[in-house]
Backbone as XML, in Angstrom:
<?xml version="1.0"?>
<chain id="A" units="angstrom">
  <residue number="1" name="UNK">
    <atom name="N" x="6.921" y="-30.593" z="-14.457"/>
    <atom name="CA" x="7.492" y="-29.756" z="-15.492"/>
    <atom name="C" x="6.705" y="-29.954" z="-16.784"/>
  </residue>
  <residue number="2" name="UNK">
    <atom name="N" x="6.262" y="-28.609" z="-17.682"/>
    <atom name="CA" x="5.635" y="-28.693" z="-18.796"/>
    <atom name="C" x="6.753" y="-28.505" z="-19.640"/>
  </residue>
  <residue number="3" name="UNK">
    <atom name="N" x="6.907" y="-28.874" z="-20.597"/>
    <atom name="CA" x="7.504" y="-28.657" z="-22.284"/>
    <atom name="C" x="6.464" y="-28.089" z="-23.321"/>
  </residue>
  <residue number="4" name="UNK">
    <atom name="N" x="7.113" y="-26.844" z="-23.898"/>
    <atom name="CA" x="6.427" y="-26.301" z="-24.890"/>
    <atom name="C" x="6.832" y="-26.741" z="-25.710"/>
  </residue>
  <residue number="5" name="UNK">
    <atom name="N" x="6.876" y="-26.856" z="-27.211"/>
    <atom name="CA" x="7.254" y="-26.643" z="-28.673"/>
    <atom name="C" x="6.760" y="-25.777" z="-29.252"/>
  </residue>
  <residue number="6" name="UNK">
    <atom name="N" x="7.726" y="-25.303" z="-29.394"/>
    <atom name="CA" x="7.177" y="-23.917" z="-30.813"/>
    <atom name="C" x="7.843" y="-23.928" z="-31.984"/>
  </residue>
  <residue number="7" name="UNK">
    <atom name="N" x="7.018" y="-23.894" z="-33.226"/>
    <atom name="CA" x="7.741" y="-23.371" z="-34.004"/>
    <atom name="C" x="8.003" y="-22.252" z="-34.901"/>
  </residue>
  <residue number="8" name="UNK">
    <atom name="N" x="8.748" y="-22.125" z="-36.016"/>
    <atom name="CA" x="9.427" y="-20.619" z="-36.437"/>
    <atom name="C" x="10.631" y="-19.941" z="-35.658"/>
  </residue>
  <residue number="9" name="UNK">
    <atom name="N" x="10.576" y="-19.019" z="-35.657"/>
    <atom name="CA" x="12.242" y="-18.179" z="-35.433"/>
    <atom name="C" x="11.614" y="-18.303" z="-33.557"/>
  </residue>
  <residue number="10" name="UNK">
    <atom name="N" x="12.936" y="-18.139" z="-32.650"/>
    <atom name="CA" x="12.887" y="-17.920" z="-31.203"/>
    <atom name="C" x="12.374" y="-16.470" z="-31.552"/>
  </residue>
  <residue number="11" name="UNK">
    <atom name="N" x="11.613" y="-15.913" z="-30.305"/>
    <atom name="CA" x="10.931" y="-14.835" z="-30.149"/>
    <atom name="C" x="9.800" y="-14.653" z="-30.183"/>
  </residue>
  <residue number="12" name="UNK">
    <atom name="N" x="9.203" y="-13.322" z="-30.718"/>
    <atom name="CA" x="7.726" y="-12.944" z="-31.117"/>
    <atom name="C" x="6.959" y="-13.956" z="-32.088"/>
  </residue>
  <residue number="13" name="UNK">
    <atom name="N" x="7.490" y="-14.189" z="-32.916"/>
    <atom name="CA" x="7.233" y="-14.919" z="-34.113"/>
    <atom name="C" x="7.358" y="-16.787" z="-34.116"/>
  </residue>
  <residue number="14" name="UNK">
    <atom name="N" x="7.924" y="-17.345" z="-32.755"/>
    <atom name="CA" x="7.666" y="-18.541" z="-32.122"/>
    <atom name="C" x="5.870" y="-18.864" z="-32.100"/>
  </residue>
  <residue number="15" name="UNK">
    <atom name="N" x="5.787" y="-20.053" z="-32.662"/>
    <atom name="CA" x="4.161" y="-20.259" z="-32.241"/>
    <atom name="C" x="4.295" y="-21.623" z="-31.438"/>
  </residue>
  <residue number="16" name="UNK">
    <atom name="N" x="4.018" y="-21.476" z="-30.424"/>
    <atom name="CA" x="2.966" y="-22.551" z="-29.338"/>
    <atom name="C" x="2.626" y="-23.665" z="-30.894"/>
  </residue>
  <residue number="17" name="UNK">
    <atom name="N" x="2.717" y="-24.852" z="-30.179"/>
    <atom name="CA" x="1.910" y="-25.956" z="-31.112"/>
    <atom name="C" x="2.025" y="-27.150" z="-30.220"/>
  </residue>
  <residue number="18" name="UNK">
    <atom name="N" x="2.683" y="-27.769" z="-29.209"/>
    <atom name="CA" x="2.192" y="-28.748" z="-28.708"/>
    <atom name="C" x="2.917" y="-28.544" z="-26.946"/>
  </residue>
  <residue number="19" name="UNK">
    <atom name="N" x="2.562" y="-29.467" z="-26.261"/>
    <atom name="CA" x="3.652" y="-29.570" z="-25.174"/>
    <atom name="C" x="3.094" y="-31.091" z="-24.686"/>
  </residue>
  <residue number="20" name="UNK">
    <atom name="N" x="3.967" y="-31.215" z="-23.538"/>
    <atom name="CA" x="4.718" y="-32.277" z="-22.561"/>
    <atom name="C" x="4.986" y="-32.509" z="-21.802"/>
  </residue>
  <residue number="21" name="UNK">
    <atom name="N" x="4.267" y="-33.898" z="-20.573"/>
    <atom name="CA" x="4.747" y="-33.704" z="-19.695"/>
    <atom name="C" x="4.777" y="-34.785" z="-18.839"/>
  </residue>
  <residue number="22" name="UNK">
    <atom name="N" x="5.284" y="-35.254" z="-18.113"/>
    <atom name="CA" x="5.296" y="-36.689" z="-17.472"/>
    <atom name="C" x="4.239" y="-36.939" z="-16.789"/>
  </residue>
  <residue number="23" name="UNK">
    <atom name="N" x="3.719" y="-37.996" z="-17.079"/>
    <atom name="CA" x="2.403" y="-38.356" z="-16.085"/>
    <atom name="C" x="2.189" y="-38.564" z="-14.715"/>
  </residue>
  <residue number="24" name="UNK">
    <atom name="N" x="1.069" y="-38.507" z="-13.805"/>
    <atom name="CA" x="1.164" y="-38.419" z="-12.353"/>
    <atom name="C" x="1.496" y="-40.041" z="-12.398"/>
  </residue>
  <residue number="25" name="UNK">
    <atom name="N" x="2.057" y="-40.356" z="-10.916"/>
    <atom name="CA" x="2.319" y="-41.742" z="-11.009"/>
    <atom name="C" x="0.658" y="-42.081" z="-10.621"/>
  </residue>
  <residue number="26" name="UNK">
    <atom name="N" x="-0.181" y="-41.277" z="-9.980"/>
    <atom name="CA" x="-1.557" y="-41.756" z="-9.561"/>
    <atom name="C" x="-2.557" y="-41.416" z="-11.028"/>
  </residue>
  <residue number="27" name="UNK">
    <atom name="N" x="-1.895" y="-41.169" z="-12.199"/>
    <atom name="CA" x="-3.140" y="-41.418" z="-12.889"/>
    <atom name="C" x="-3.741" y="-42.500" z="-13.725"/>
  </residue>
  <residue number="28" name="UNK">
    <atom name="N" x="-5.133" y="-42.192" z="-14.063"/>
    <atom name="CA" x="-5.484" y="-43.140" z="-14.489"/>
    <atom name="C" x="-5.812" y="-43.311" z="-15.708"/>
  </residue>
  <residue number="29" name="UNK">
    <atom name="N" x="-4.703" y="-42.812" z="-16.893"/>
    <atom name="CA" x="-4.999" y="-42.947" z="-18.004"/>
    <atom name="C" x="-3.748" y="-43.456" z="-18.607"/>
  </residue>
  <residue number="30" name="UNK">
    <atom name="N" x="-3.424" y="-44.426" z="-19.574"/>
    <atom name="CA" x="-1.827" y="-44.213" z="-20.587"/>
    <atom name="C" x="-2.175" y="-42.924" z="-20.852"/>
  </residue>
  <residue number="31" name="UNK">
    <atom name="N" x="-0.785" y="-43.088" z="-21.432"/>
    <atom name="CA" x="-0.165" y="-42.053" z="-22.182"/>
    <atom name="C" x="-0.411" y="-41.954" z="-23.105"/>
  </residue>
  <residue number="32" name="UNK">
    <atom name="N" x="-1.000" y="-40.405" z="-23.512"/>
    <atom name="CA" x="-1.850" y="-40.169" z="-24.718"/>
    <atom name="C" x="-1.421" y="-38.320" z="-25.297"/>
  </residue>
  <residue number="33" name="UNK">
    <atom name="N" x="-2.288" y="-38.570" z="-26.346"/>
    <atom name="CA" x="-1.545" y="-36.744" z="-26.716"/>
    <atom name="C" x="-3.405" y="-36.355" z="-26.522"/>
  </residue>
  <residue number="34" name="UNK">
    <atom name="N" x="-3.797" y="-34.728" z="-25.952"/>
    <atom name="CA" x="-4.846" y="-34.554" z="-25.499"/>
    <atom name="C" x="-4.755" y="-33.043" z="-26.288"/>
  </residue>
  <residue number="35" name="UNK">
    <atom name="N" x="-5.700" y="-33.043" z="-27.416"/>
    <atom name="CA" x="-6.373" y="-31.890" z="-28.465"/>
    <atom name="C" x="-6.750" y="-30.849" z="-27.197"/>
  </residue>
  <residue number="36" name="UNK">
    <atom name="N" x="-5.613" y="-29.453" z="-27.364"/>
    <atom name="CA" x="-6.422" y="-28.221" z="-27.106"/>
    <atom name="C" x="-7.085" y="-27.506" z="-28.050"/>
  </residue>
  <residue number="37" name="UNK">
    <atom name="N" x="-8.711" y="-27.161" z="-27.249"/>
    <atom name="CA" x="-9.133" y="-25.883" z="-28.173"/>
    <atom name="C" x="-8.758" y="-24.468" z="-27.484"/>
  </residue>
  <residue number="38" name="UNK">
    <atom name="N" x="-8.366" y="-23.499" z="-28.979"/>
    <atom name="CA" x="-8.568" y="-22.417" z="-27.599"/>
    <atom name="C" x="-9.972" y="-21.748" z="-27.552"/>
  </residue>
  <residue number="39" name="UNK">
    <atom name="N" x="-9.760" y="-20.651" z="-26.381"/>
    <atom name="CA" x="-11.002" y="-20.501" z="-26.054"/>
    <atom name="C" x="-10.960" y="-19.067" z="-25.645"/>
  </residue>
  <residue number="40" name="UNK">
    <atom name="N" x="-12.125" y="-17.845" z="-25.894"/>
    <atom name="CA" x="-12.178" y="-17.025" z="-24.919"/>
    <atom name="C" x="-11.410" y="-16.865" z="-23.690"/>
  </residue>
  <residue number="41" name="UNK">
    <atom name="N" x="-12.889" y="-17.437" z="-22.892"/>
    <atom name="CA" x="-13.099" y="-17.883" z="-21.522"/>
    <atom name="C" x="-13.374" y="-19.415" z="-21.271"/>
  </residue>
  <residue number="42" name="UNK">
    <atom name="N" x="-12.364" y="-20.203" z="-20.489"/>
    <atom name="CA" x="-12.427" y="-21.311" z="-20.144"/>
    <atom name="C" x="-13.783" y="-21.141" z="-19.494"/>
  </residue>
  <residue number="43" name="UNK">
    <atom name="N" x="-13.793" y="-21.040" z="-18.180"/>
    <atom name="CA" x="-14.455" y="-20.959" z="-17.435"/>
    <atom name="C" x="-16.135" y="-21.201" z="-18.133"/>
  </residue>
  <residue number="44" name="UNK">
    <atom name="N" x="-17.007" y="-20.214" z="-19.125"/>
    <atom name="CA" x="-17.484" y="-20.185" z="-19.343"/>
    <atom name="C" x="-17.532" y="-21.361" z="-20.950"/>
  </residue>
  <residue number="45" name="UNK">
    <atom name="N" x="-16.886" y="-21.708" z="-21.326"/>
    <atom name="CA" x="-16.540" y="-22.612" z="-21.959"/>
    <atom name="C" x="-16.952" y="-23.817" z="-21.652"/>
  </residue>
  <residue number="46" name="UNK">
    <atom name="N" x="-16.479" y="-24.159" z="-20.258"/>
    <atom name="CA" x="-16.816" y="-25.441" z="-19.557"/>
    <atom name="C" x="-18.205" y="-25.771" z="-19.307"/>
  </residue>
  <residue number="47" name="UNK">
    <atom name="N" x="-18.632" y="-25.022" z="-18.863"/>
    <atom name="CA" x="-19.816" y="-24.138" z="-18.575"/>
    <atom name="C" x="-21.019" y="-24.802" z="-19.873"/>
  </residue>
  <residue number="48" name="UNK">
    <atom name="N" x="-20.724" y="-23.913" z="-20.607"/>
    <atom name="CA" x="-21.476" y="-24.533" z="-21.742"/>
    <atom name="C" x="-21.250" y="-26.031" z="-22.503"/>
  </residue>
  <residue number="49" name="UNK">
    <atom name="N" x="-20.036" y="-26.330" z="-22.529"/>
    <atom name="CA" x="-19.909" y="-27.709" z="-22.986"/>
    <atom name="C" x="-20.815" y="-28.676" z="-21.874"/>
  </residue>
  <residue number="50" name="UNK">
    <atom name="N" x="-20.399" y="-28.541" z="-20.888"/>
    <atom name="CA" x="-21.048" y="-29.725" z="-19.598"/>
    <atom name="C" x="-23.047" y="-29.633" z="-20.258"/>
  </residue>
  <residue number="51" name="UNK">
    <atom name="N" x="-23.469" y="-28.264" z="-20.477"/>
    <atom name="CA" x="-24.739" y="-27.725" z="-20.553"/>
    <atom name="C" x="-24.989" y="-29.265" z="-22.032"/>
  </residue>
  <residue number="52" name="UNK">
    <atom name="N" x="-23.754" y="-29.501" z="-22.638"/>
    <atom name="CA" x="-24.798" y="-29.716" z="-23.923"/>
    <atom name="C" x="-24.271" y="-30.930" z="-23.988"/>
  </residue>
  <residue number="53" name="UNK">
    <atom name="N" x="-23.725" y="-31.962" z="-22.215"/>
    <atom name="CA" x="-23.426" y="-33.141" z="-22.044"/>
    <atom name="C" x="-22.177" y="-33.730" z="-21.858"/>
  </residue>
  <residue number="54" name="UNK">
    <atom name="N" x="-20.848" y="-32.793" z="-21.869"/>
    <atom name="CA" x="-19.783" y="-32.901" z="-21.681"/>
    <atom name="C" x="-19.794" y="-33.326" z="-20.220"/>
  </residue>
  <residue number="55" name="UNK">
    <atom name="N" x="-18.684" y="-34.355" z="-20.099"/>
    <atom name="CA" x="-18.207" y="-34.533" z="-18.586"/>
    <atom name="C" x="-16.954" y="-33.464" z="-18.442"/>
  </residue>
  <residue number="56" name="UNK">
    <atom name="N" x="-17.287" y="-33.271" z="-16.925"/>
    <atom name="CA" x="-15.834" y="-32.140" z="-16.620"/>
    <atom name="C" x="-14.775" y="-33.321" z="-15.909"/>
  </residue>
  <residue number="57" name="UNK">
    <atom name="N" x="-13.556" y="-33.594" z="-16.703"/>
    <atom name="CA" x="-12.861" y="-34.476" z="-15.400"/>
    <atom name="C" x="-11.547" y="-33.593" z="-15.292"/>
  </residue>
  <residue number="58" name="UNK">
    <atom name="N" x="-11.543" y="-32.474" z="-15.385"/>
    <atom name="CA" x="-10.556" y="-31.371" z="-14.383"/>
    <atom name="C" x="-10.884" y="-30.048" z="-14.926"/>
  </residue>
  <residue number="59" name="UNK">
    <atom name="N" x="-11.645" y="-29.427" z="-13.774"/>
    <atom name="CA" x="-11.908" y="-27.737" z="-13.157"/>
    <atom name="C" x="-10.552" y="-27.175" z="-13.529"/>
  </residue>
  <residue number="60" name="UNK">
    <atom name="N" x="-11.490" y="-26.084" z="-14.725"/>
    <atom name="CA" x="-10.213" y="-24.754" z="-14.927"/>
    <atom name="C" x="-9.373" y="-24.388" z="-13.652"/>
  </residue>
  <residue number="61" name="UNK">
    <atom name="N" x="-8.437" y="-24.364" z="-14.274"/>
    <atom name="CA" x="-7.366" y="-23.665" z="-13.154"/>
    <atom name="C" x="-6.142" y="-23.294" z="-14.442"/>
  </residue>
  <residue number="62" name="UNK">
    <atom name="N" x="-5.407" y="-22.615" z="-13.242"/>
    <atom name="CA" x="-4.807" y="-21.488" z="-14.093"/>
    <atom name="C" x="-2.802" y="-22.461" z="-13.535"/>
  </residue>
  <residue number="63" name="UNK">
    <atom name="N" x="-2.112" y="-22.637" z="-14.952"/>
    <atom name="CA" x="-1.150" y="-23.038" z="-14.996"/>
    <atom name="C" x="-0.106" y="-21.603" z="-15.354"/>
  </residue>
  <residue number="64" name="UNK">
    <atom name="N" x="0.905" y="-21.379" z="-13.908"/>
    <atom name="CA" x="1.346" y="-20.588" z="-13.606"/>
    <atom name="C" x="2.503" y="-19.449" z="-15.264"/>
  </residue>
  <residue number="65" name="UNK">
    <atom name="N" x="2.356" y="-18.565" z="-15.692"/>
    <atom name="CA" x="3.187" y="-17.814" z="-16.952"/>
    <atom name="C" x="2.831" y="-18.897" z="-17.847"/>
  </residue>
  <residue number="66" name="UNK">
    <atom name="N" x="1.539" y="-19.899" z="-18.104"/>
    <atom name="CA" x="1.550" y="-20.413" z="-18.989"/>
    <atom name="C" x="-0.408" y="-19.975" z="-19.475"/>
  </residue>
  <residue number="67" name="UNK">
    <atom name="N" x="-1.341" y="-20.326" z="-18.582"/>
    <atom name="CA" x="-2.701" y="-19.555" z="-19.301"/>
    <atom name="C" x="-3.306" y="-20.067" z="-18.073"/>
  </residue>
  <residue number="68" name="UNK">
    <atom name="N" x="-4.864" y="-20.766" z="-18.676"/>
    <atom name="CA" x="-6.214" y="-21.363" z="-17.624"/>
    <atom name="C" x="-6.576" y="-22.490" z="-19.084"/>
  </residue>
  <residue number="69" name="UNK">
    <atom name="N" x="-6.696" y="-23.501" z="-18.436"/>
    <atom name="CA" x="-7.015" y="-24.947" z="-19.232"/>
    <atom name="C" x="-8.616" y="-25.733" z="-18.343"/>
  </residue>
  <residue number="70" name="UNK">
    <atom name="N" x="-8.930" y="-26.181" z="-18.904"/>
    <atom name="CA" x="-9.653" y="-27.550" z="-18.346"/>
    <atom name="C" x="-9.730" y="-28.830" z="-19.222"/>
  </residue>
  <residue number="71" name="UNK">
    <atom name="N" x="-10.336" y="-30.068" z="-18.785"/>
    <atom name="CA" x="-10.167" y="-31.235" z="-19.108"/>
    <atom name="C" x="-11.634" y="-31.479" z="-19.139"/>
  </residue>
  <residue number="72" name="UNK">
    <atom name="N" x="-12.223" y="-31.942" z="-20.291"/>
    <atom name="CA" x="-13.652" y="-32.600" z="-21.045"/>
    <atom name="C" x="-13.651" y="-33.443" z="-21.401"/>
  </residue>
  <residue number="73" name="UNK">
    <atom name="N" x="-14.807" y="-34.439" z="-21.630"/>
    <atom name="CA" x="-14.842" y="-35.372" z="-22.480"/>
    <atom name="C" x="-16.557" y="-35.345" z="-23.355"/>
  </residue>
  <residue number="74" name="UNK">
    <atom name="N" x="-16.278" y="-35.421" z="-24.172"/>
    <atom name="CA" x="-17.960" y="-35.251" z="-25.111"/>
    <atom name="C" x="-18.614" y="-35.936" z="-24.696"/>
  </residue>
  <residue number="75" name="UNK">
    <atom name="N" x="-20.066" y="-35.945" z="-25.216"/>
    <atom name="CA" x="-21.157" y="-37.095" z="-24.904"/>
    <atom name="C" x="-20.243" y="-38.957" z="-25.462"/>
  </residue>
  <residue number="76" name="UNK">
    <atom name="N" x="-19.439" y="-38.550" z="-26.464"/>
    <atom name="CA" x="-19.057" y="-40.537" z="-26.894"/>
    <atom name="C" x="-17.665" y="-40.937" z="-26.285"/>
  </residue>
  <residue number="77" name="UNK">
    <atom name="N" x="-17.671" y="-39.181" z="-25.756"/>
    <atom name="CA" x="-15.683" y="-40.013" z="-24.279"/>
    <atom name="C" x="-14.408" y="-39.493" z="-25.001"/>
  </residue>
  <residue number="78" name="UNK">
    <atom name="N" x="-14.692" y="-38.765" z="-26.085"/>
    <atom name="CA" x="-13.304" y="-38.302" z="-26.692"/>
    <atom name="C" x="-12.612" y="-37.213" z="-25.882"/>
  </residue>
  <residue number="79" name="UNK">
    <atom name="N" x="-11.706" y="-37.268" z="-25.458"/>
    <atom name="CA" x="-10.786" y="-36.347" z="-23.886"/>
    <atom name="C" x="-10.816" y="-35.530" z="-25.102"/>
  </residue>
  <residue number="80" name="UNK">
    <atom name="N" x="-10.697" y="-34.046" z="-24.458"/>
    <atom name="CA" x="-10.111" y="-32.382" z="-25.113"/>
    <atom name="C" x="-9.943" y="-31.463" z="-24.047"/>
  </residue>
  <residue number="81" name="UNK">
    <atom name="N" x="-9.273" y="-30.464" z="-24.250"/>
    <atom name="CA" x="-8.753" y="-29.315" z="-23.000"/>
    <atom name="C" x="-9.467" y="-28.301" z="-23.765"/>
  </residue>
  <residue number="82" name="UNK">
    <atom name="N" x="-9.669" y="-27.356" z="-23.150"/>
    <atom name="CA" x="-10.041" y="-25.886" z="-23.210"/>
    <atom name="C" x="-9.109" y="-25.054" z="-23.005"/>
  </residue>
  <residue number="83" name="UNK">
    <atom name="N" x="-8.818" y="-24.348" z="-23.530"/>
    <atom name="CA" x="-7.007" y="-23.327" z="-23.277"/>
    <atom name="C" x="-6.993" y="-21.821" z="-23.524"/>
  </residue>
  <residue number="84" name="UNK">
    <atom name="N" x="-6.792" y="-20.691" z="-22.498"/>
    <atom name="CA" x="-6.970" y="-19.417" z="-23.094"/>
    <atom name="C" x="-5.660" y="-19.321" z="-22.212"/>
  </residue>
  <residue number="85" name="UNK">
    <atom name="N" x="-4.184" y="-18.812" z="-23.497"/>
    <atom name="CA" x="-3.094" y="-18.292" z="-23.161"/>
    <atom name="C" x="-2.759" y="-17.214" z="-22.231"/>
  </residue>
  <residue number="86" name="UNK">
    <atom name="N" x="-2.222" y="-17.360" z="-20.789"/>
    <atom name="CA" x="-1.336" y="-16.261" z="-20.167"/>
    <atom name="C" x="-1.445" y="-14.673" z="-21.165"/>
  </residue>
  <residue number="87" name="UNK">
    <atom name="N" x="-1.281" y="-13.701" z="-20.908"/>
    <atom name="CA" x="-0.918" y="-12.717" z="-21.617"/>
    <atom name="C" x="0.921" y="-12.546" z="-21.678"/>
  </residue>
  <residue number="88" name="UNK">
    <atom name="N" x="1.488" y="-12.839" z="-22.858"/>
    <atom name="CA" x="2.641" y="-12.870" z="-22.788"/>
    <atom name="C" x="3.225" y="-11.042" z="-22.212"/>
  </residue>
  <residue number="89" name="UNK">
    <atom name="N" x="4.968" y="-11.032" z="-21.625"/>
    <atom name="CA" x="5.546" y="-10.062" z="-21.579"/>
    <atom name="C" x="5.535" y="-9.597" z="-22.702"/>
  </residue>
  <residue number="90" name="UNK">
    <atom name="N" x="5.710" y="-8.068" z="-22.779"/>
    <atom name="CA" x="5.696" y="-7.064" z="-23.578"/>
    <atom name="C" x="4.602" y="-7.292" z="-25.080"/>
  </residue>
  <residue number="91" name="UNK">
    <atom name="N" x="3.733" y="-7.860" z="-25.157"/>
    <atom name="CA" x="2.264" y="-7.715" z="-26.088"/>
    <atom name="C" x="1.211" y="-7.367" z="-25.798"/>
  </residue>
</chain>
């Protein structure tokens, strides 16, 4: 299960700003908060980051009424996601 937070009024005018979610019992990191950028295109995103030394340690894939993410780390190891939002209902 993911947790969003948004804030401002419920509705249109709700903004996305963080989420949440329990860790795999098989992973191998603590518990940490992990900087999304957004992006275009993940895909091509990844793409170019890896090009200029990024490690990929999780292939875009697409998290179901929520968008397409991946998991990076720079050339000095700082973790970041890549994030291009679902197209919400009725926008």
């Amino acid at each position: 299960t993911y947790h969003l937070f948004k804030s401002g009024a419920d509705g249109a005018d709700a903004k996305e700003g963080a989420g949440m979610m329990q860790m795999p019992a098989d992973a191998q990191a603590p518990s940490h908060w992990l900087p999304y950028i957004a992006v275009d295109d993940v895909d091509a995103s990844c793409e170019k980051a890896q090009s200029l030394g990024a490690t990929l340690y999780k292939a875009p894939d697409d998290i179901p009424n929520v968008g397409r993410f991946a998991v990076l780390g720079d050339p000095q190891g700082a973790t970041f996601a890549v994030y291009k939002g679902a197209p919400q209902a009725g926008c």
